[in-house]
C-alpha positions as CSV (number, residue, x, y, z in Angstrom):
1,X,20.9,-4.9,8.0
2,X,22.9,-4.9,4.7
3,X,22.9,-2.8,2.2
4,X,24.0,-3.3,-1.6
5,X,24.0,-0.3,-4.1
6,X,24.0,-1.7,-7.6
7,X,23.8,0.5,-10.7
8,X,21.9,-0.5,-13.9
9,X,21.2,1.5,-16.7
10,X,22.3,4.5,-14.7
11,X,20.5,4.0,-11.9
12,X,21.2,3.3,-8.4
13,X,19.1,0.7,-6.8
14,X,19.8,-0.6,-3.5
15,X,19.5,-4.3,-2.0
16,X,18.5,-4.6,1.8
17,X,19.0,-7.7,3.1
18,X,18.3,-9.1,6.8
19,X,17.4,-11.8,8.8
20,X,14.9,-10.3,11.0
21,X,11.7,-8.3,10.5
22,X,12.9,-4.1,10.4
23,X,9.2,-3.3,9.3
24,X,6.6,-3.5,11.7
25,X,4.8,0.1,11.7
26,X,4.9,3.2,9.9
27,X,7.7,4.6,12.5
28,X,9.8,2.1,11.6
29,X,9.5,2.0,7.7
30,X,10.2,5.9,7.4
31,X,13.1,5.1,10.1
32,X,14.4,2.6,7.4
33,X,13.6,4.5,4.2
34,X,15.9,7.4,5.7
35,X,18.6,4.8,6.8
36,X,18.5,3.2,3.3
37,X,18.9,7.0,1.6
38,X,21.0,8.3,4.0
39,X,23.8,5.3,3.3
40,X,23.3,4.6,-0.1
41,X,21.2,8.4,-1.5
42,X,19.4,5.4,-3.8
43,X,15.4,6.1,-4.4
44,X,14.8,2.9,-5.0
45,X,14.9,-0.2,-2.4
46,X,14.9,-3.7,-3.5
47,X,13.4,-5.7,-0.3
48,X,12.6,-9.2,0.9
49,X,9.0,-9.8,1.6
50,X,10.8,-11.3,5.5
51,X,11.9,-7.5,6.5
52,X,8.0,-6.5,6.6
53,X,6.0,-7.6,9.5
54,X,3.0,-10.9,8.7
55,X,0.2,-8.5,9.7
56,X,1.8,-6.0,6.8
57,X,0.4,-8.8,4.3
58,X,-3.3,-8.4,6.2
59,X,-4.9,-5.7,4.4
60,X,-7.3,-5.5,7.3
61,X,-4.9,-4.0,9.4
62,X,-4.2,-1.0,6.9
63,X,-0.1,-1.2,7.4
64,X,0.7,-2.0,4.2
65,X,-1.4,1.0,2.6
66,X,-0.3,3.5,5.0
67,X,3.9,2.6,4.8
68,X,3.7,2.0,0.8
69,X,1.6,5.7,1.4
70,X,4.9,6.7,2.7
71,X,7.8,5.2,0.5
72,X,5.3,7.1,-2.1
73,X,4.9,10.4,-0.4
74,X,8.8,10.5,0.2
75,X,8.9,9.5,-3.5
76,X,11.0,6.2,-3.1
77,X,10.1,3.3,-5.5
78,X,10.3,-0.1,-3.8
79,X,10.2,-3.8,-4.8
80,X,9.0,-6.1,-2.6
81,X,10.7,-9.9,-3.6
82,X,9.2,-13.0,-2.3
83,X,6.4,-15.8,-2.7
84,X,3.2,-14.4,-2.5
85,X,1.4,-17.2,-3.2
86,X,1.1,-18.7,0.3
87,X,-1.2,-16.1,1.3
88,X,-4.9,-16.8,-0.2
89,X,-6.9,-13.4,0.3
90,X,-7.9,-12.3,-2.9
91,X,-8.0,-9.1,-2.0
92,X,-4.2,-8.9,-1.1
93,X,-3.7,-10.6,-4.5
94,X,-5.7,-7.6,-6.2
95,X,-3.5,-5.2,-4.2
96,X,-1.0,-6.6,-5.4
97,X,-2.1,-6.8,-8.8
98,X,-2.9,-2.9,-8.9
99,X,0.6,-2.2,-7.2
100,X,2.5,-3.8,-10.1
101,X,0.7,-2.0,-12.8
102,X,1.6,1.4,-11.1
103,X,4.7,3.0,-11.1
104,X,6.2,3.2,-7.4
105,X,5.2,-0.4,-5.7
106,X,6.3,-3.5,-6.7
107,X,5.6,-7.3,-5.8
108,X,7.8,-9.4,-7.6
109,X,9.6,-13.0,-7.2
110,X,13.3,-12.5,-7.6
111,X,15.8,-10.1,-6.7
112,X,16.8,-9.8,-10.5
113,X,13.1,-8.6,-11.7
114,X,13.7,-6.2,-9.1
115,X,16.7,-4.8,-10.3
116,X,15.4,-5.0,-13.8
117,X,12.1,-3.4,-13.2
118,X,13.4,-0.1,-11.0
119,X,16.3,0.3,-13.2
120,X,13.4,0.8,-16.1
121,X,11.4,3.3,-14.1
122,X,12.0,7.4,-14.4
């Protein structure tokens, strides 16, 4: 795993990058959200959609409500970069929707929107 802190506008926002999947359950998203804060002390995480596990994209399985429930509860604000067009659930594409006009998830398709967006949040 590697980590980038950047600062914009004040705040400190950092970049995880990896080439495998560090996300599979809940366990191991709060092990990474207190890996990512205990390295960096940013609050917000910019992420690639490849660190979270496929089934995390399958609403039916309930992962990605219960670790976004997390990165909320342990009020850290997290962008999620990637193409989420390949996957064709409408539902997933309303979740995604309703994350993005909220204040603590966000789905987004570069690493720069990311950066822009959580450096505009308070």
């Amino acid at each position: 795993m590697n980590i980038t802190k950047v600062e914009v506008g004040g705040r400190n926002i950092a970049v995880v990058t990896c080439s495998e999947v560090l996300i599979v359950d809940v366990q191991s998203a709060l092990d990474f959200m207190a890996t990512v804060q205990y390295e960096t002390c940013c609050d917000r995480i910019v992420i690639n959609k490849s660190l979270l596990s496929e089934s995390f994209f399958d609403l039916k399985t309930r992962l990605a409500g219960e670790i976004l429930q997390k990165f909320i509860n342990y009020r850290v604000k997290v962008a999620i970069i990637g193409d989420f067009s390949v996957y064709s659930s409408q539902s997933l594409q309303d979740f995604i929707y309703e994350c993005n006009n909220g204040n603590d998830i966000f789905f987004l398709s570069t690493e720069q929107q990311a950066i822009e967006k959580l450096s505009m949040l308070k």
